[in-house]
MIPASE-483687 format. One record per residue (C-alpha): residue number from 1; residue in three letters; x, y, z. Coordinates in Angstrom, 3 decimals. Example, Ala and Ser with C-alpha at 12.3 -4.5 7.8 and 13.67 -1.06 7.14 Angstrom:
{1, "ALA", {12.300, -4.500, 7.800}} {2, "SER", {13.670, -1.060, 7.140}} 
***
This chain:
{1, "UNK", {-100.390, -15.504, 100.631}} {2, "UNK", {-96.964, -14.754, 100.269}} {3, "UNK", {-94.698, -16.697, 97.759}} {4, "UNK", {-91.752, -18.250, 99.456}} {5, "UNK", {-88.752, -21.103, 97.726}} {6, "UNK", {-91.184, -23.861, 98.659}} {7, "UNK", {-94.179, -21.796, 97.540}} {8, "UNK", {-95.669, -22.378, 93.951}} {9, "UNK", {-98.133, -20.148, 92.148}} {10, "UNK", {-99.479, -22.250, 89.833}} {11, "UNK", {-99.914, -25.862, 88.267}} {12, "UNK", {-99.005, -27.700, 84.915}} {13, "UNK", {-99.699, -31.161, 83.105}} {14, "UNK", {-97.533, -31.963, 80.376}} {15, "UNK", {-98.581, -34.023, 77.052}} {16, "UNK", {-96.518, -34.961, 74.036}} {17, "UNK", {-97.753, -32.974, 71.232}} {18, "UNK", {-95.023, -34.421, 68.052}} {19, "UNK", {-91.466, -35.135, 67.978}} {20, "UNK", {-89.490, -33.045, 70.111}} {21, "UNK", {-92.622, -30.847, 70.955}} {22, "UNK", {-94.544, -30.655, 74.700}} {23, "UNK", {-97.480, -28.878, 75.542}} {24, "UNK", {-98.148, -27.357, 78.860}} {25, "UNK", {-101.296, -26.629, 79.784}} {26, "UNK", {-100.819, -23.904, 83.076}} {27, "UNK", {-102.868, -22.868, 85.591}} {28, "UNK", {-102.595, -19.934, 88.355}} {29, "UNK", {-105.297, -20.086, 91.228}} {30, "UNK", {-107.651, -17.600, 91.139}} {31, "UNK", {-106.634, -16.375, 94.669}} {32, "UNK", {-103.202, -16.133, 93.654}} {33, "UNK", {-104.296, -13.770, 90.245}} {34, "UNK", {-106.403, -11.669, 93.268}} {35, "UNK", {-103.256, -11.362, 95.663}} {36, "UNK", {-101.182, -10.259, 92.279}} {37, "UNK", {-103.381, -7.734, 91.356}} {38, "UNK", {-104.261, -6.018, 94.381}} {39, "UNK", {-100.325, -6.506, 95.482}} {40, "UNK", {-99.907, -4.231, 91.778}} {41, "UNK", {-102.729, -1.562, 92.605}} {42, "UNK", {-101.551, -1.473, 96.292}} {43, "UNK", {-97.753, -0.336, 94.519}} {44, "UNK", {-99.024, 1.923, 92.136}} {45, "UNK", {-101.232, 3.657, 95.039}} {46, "UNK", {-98.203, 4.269, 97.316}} {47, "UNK", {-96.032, 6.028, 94.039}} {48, "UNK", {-99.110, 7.940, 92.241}} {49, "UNK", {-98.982, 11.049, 92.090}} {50, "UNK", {-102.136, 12.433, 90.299}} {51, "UNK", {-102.835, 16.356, 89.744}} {52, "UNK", {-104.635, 17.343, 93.138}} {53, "UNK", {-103.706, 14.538, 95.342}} {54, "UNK", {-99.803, 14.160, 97.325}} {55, "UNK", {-97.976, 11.297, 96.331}} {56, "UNK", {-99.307, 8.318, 97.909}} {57, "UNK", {-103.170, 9.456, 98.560}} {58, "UNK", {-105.158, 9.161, 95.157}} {59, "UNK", {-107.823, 6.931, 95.557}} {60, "UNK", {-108.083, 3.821, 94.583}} {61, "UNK", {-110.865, 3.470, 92.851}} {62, "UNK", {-109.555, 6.343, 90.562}} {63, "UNK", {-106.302, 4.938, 90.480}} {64, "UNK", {-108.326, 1.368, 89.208}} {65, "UNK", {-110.435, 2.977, 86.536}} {66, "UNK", {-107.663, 5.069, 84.987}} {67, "UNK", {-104.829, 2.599, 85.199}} {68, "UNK", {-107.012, -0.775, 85.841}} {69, "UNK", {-105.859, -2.294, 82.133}} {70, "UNK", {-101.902, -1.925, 82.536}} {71, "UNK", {-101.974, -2.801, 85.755}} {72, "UNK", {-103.744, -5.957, 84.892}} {73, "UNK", {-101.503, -6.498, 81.513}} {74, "UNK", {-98.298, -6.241, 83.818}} {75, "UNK", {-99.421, -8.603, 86.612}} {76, "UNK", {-100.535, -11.144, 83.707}} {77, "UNK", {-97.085, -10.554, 82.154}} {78, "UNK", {-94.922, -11.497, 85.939}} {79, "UNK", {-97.192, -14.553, 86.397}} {80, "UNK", {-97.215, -16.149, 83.010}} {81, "UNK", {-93.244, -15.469, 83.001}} {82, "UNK", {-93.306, -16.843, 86.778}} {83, "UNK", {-95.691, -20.073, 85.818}} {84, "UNK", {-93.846, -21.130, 82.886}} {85, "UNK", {-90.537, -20.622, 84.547}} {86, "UNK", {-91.980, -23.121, 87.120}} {87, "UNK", {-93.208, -25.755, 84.491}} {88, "UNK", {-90.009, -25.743, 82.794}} {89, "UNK", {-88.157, -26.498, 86.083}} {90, "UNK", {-90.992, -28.617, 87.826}} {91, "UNK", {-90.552, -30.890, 84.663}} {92, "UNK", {-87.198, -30.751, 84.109}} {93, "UNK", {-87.778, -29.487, 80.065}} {94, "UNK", {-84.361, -28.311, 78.083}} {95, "UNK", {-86.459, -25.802, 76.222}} {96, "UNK", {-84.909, -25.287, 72.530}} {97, "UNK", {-85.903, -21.719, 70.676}} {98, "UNK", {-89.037, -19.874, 72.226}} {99, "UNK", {-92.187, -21.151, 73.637}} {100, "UNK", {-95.504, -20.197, 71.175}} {101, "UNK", {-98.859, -20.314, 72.878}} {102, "UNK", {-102.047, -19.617, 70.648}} {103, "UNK", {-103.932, -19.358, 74.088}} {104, "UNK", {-102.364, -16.695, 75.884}} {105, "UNK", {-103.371, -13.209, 74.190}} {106, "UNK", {-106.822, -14.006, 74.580}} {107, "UNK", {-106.301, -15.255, 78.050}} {108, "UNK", {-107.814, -12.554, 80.637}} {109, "UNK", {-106.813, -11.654, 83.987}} {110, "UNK", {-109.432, -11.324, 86.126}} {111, "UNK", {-109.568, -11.041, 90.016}} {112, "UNK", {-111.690, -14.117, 91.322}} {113, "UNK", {-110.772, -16.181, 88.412}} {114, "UNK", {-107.925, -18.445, 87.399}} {115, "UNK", {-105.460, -17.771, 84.887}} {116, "UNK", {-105.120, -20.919, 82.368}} {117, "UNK", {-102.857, -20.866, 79.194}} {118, "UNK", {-101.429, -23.591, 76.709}} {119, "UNK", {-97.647, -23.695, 75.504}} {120, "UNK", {-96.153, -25.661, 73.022}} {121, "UNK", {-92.480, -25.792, 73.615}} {122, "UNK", {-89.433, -28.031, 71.480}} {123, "UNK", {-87.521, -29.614, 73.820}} {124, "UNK", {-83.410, -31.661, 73.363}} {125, "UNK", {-84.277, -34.435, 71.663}} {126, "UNK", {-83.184, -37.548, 73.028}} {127, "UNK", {-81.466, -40.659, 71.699}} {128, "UNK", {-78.437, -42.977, 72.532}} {129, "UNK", {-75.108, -42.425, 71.879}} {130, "UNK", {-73.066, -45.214, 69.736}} {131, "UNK", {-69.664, -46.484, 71.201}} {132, "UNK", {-67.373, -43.988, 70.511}} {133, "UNK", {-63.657, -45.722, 71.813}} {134, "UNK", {-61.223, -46.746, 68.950}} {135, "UNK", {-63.077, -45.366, 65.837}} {136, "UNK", {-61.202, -45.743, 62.655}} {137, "UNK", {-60.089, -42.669, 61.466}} {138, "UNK", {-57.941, -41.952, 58.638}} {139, "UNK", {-55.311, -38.574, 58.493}} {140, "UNK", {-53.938, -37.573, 54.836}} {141, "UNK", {-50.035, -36.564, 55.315}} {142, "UNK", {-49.014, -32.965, 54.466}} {143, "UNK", {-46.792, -32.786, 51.303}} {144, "UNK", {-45.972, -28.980, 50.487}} {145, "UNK", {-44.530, -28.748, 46.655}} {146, "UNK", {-43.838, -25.575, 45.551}} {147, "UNK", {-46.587, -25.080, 43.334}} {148, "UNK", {-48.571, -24.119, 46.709}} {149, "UNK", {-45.360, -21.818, 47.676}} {150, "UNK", {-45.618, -20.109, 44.401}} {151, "UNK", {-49.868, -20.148, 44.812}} {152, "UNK", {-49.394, -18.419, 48.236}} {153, "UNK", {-47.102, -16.254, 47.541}} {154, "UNK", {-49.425, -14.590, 44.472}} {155, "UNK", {-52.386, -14.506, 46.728}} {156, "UNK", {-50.127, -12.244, 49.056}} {157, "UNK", {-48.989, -10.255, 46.295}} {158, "UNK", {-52.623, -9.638, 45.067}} {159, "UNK", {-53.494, -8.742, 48.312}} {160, "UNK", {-50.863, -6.328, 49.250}} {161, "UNK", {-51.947, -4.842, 45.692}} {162, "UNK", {-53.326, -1.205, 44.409}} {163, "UNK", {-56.538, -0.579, 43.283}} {164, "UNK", {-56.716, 0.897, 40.072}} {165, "UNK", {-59.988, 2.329, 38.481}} {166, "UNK", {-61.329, 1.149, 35.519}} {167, "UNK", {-63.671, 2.069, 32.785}} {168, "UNK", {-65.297, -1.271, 32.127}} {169, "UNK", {-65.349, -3.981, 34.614}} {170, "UNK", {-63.951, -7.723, 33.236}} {171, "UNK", {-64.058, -11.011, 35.376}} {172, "UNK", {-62.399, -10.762, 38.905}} {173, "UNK", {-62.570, -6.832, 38.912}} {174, "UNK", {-64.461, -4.902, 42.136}} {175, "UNK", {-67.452, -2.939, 41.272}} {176, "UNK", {-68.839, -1.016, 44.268}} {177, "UNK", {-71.876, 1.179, 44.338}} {178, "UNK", {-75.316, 1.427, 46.258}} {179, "UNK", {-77.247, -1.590, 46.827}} {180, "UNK", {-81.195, -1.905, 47.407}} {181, "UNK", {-82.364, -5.626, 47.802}} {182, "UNK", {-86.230, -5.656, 48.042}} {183, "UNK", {-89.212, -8.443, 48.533}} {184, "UNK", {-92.290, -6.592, 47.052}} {185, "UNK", {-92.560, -3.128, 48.527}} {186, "UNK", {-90.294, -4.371, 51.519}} {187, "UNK", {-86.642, -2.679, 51.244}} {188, "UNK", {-85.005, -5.731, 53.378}} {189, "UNK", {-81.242, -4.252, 52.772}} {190, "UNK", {-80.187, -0.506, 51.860}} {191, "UNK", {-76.236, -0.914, 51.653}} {192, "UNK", {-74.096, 2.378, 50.198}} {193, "UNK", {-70.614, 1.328, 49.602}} {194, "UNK", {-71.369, -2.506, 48.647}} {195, "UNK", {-69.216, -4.421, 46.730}} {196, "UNK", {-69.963, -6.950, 44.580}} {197, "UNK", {-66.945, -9.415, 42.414}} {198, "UNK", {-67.715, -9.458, 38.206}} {199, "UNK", {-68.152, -13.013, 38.250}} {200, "UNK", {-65.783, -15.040, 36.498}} {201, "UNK", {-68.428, -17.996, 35.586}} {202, "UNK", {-72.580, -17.580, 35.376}} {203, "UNK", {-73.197, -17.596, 38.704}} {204, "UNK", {-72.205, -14.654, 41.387}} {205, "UNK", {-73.074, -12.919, 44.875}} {206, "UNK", {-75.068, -9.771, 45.671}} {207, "UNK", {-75.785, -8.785, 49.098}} {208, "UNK", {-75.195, -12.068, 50.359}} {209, "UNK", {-77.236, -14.049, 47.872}} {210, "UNK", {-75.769, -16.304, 44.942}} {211, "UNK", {-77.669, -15.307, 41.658}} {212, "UNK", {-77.132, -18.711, 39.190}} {213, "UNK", {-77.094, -16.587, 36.613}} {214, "UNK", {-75.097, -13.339, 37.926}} {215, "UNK", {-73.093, -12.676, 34.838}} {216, "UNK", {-76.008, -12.385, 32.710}} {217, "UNK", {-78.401, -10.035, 34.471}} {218, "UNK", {-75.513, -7.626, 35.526}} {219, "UNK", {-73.607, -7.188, 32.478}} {220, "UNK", {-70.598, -5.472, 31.896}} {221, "UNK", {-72.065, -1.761, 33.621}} {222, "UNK", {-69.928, 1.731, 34.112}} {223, "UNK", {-70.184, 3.896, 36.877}} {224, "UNK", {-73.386, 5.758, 36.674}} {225, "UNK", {-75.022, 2.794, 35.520}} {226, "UNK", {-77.583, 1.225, 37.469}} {227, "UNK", {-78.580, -2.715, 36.964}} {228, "UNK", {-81.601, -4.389, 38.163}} {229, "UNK", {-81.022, -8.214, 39.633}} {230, "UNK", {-83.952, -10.897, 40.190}} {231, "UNK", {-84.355, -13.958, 42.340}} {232, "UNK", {-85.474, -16.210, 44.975}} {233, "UNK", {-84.592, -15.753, 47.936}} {234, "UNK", {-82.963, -18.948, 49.791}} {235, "UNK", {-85.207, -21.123, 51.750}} {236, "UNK", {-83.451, -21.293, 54.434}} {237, "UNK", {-82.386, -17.614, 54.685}} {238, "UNK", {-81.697, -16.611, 58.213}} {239, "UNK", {-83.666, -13.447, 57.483}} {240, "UNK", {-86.993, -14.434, 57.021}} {241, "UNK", {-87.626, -11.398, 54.840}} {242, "UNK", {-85.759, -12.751, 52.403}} {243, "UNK", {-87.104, -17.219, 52.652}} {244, "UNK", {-88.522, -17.966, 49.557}} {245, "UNK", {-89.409, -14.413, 48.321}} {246, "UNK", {-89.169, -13.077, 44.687}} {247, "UNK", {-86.426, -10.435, 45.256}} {248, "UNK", {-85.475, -7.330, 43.583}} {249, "UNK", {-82.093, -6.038, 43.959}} {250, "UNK", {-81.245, -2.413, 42.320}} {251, "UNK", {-77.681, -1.183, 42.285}} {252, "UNK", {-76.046, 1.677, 41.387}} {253, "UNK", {-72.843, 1.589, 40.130}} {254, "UNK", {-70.104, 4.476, 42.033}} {255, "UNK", {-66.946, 3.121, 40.298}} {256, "UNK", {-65.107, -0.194, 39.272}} {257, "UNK", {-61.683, -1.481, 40.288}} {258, "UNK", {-59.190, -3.496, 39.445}} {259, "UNK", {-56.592, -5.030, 41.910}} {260, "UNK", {-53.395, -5.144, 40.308}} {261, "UNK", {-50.823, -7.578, 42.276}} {262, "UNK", {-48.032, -5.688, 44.603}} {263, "UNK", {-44.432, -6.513, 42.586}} {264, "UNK", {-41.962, -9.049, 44.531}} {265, "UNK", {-39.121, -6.741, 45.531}} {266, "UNK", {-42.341, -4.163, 46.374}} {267, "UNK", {-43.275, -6.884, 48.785}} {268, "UNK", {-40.091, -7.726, 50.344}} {269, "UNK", {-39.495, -4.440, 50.483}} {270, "UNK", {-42.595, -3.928, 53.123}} {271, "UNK", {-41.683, -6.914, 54.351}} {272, "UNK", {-38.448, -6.310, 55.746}} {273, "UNK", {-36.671, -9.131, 53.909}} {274, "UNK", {-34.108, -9.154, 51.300}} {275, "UNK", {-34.467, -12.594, 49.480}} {276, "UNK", {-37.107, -14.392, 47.757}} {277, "UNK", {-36.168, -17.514, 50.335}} {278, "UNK", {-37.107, -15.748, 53.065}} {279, "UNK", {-40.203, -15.185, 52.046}} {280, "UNK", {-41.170, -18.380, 51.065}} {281, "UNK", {-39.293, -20.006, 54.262}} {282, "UNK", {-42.253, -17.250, 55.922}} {283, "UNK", {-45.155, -19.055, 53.737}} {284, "UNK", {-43.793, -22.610, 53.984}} {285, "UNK", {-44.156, -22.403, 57.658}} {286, "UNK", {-47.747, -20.964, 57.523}} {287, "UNK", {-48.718, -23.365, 55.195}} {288, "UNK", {-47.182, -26.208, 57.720}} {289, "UNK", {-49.425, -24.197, 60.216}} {290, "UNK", {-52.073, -24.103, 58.153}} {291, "UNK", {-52.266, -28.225, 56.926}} {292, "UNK", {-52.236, -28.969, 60.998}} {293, "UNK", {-55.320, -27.402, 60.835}} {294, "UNK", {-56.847, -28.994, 57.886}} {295, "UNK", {-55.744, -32.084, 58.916}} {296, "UNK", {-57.668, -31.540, 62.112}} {297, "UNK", {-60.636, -30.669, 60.194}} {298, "UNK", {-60.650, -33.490, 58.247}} {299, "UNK", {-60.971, -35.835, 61.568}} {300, "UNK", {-62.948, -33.965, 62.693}} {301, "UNK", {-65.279, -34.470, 59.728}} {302, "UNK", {-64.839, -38.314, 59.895}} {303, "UNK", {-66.036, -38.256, 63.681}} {304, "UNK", {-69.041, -35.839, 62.718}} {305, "UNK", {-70.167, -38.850, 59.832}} {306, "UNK", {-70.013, -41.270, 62.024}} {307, "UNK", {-72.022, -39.634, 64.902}} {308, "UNK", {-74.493, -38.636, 62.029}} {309, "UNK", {-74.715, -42.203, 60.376}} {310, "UNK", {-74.926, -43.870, 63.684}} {311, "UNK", {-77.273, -42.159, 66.085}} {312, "UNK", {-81.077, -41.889, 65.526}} {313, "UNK", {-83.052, -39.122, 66.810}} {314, "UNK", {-86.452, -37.386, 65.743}} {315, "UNK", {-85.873, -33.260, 65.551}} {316, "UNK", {-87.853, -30.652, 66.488}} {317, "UNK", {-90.496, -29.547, 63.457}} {318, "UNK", {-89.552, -26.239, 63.879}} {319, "UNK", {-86.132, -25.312, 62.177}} {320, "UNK", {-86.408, -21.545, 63.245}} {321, "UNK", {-84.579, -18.310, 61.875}} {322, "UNK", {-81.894, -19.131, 65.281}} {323, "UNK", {-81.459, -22.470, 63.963}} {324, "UNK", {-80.190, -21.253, 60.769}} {325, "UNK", {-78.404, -18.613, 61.651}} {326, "UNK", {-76.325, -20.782, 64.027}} {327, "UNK", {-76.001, -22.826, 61.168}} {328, "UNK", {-74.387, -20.179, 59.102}} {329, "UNK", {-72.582, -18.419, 62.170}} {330, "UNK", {-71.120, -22.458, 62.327}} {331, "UNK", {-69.678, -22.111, 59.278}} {332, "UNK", {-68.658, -18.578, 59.268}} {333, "UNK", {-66.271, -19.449, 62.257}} {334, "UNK", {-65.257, -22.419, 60.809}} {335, "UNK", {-63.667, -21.028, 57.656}} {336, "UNK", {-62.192, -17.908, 59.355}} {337, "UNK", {-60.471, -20.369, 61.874}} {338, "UNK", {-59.257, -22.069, 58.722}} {339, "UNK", {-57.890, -19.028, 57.209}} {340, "UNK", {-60.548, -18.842, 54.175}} {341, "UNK", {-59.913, -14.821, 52.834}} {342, "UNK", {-63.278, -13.123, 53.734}} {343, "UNK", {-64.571, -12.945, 50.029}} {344, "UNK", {-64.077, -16.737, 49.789}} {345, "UNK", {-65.817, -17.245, 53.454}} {346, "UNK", {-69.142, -14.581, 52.145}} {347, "UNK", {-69.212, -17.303, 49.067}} {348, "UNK", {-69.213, -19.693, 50.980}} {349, "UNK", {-72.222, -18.289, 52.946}} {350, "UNK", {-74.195, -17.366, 50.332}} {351, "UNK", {-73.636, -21.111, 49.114}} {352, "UNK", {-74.816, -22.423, 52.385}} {353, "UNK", {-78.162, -20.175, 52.393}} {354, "UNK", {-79.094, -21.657, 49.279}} {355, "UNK", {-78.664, -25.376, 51.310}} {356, "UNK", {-81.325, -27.740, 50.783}} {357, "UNK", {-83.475, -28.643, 54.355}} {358, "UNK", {-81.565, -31.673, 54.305}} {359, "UNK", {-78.360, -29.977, 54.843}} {360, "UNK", {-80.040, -27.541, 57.843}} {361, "UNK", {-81.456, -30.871, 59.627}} {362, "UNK", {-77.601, -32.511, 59.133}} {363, "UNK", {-76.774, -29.075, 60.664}} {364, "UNK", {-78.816, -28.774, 63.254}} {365, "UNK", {-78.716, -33.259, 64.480}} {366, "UNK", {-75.413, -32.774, 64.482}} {367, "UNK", {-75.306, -29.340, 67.274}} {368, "UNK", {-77.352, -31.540, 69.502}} {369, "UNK", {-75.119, -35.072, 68.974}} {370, "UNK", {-71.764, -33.083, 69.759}} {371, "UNK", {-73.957, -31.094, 73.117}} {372, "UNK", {-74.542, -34.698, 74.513}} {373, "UNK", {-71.125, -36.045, 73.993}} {374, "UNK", {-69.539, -32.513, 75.280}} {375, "UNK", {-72.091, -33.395, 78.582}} {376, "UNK", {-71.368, -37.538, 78.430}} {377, "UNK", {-67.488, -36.474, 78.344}} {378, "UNK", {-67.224, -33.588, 80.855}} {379, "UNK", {-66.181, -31.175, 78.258}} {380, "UNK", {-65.402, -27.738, 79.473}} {381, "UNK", {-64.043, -24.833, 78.115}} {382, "UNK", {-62.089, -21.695, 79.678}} {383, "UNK", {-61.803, -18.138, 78.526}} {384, "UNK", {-58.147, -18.145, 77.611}} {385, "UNK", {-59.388, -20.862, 75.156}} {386, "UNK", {-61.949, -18.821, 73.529}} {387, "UNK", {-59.071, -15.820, 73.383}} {388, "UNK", {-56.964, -18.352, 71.977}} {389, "UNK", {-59.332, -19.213, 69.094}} {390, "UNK", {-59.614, -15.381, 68.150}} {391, "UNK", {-56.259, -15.145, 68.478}} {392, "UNK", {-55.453, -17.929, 65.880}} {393, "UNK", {-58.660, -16.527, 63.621}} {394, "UNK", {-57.145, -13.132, 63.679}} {395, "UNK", {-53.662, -14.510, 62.485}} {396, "UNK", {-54.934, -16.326, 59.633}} {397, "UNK", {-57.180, -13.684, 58.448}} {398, "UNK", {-54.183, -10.933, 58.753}} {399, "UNK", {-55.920, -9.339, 61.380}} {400, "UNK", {-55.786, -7.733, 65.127}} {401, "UNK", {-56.995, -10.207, 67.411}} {402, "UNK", {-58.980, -7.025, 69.441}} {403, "UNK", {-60.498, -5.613, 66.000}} {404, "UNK", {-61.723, -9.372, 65.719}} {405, "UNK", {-63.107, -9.524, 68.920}} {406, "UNK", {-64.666, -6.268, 68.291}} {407, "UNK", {-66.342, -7.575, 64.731}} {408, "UNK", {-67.603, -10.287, 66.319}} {409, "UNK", {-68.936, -8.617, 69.243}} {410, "UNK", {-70.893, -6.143, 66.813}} {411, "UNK", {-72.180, -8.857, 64.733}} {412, "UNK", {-73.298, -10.862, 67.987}} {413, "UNK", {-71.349, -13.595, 66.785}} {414, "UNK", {-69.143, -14.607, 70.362}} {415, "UNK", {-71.552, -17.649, 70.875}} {416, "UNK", {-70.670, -18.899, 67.431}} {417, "UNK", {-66.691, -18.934, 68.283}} {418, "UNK", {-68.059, -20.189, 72.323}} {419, "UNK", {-69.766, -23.370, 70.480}} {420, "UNK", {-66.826, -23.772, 68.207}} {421, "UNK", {-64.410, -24.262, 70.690}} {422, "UNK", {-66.377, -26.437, 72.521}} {423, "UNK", {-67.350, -28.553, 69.376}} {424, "UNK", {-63.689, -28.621, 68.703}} {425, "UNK", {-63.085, -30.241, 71.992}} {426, "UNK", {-65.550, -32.881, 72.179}} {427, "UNK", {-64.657, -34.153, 68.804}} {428, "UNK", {-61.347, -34.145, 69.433}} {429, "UNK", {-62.073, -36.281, 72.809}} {430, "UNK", {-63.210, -38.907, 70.376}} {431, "UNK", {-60.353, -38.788, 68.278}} {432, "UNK", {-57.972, -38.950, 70.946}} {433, "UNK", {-59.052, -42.411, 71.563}} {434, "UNK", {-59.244, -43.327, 67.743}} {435, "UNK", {-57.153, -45.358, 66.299}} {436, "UNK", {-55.673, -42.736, 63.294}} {437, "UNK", {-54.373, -44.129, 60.162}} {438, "UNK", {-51.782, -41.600, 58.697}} {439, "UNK", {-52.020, -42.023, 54.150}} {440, "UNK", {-50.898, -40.152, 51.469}} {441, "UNK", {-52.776, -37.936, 49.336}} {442, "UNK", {-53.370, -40.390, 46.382}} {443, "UNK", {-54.943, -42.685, 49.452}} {444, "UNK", {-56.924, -39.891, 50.712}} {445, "UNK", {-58.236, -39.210, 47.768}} {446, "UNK", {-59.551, -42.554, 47.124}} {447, "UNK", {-60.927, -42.844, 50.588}} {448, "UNK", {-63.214, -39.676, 49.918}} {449, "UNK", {-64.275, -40.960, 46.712}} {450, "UNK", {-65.288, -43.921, 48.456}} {451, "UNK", {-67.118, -42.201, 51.259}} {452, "UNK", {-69.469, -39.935, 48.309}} {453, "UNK", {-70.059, -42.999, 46.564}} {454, "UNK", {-71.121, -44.870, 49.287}} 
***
């Protein structure tokens, strides 16, 4: 029997196993498993080449005895990837993360017999969207002062600053050396060069975890020094090395530095400008740039509560390593498109890891709410808006917009700006039908007082 479009090789029922979850129970004919495997030996007869035989004329039987067991692993591989591929479609299923069957390793291919297996598989949830047309949304005016001016234009200056070595290390300084984070015997991260900040409170980052009590456990070391750091890893880690593991984190202190601020005419200097004005005409229009954005943001927010607050749905059990590292990758691209300096956005990170579930289920509703209303609202996105996003990431992080696209590349994180933009754009379909209060900041900030003590 040969398989053809209309042709199917096996069959499936499908049962409700928990929220979100589905359980397939497949089957593949026995004389389809017989066709397979002889259709596999009949291959490998025709390109054998065994040691006193030409190509193409070892005998079977040899051929069945020597190779019988990968040649039976394969074929089980190409129909279990062929029958579940047919469930999923048969059934129309919008599989989320990967399929886990406790049936199929022990499940053997035999010729004569049928091949049956079990998956369990989490699937979109699915709920009903709210109405959506004239939401009430409130946007704080922008009111630069030049306090920010003056706060901008010191962050540049520290920025465009020297290092300069230093004996001792003091809050704020740099101290980099060789980092070792282990769980047990388990070396989960081996980093030369790190860098970690001397905390200017109790609590710090290391290797991408927050430490509540950083200060304390790492002193005030000198190069040569090596320091010994203890916690718990974050439950919701997105290496699951680290979840909820007693960790051990050794590092070994090459040298400490000290950033001392670049001087204003230094500055200009590199700056090609002559006059403190221009400089701060420069800044005032970032900032301008900049508030847009948060402004944005801010709606955005709003329209993200209100999808959360308003639409029921049961999740998936599962919140799996992917889940959370979207979650984090979410973020990530969030404060880089905001212009967030990169120590503030690994802070930020490690903050997030520590999140409580509650926080990675708000996370992880809210990807599939904005996916539906993306669908519901025919949002699309192109490639010169992806390029765009990089583009305006790159700027605000000082940046190329190619070595960008490069990082992210490397760190596989693409999809993360992909879903961003397309987030972006189906919130922003709601709010272009919202009915947007402008208020000032004294307003604002009784409005978000409001919301948190609600």
């Amino acid at each position: 029997m040969s398989e053809t479009a209309t042709q199917r090789i096996s069959t499936c029922t499908v049962t409700d196993a928990g929220p979100c979850l589905k359980k397939l129970r497949i089957e593949v004919p026995a004389d389809v498993v017989t066709e397979r495997i002889d259709e596999s030996l009949d291959a490998l007869v025709s390109e054998a080449a065994l040691p006193g035989f030409r190509k193409g004329h070892a005998p079977r039987s040899l051929l069945k005895k020597r190779f019988g067991d990968s040649v039976r692993s394969e074929t089980k591989n190409q129909l279990v990837s062929s029958a579940y591929s047919e469930a999923i479609e048969e059934h129309n299923l919008k599989v989320v993360g990967s399929p886990i069957s406790e049936s199929l390793p022990d499940a053997e291919l035999e010729a004569g017999k049928p091949l049956i297996f079990e998956v369990d598989v989490e699937v979109l949830p699915q709920f009903d969207m709210p109405e959506l047309d004239k939401l009430a949304i409130k946007k704080p005016k922008f009111e630069l002062d030049d306090m920010a001016v003056a706060d901008e234009i010191e962050k540049i200056c520290l920025a465009e600053g020297d290092l300069e070595e230093r004996e001792s290390p003091e809050a704020g300084d740099y101290i980099s050396g060789h980092g070792i984070m282990k769980a047990g015997e388990t070396v989960i991260h081996d980093i030369p060069g790190a860098v970690v900040q001397m905390p200017k409170e109790a609590e710090g980052m290391i290797l991408g975890v927050l430490v509540s009590d950083f200060a304390k456990q790492l002193g005030k070391p000198k190069a040569g020094d090596e320091v010994t750091i203890k916690t718990k890893g974050p439950e919701h880690h997105e290496v699951e090395a680290v979840r909820d593991q007693d960790l051990v984190i050794t590092f070994k202190v090459d040298r400490i530095d000290r950033i001392i601020p670049a001087k204003l005419e230094d500055l200009l200097e590199r700056m090609g400008m002559e006059k403190r004005e221009q400089l701060e005409d420069a800044i005032k229009n970032r900032i301008e740039q900049r508030a847009h954005v948060e402004q944005q943001m801010l709606m955005r927010q709003q329209v993200a509560s209100h999808l959360l607050k308003n639409v029921e749905m049961e999740l998936p059990k599962r919140l799996t390593a992917q889940q959370a590292e979207r979650m984090l990758g979410r973020k990530r691209a969030e404060l880089m498109y905001r212009g967030v300096d990169q120590m503030e956005i690994e802070k930020n990170i490690a903050a997030l890891r520590q999140a409580s579930a509650g926080e990675a289920i708000r996370e992880t509703k809210l990807f599939f709410i904005l996916q539906k209303v993306a669908e519901d609202r025919g949002v699309q996105i192109q490639q010169a808006e992806i390029e765009g996003a990089i583009a305006q990431m790159a700027f605000r992080q000082g940046v190329r917009p190619e070595q960008l696209r490069q990082y992210l590349i490397q760190n596989k994180q693409i999809g993360t700006v992909v879903q961003q933009v397309l987030e972006h754009k189906a919130l922003d379909s709601i709010i272009s039908t919202a009915e947007v209060e402008e208020v000032s900041t004294a307003d604002w900030e009784a409005f978000v007082k409001s919301q948190k003590d609600a």
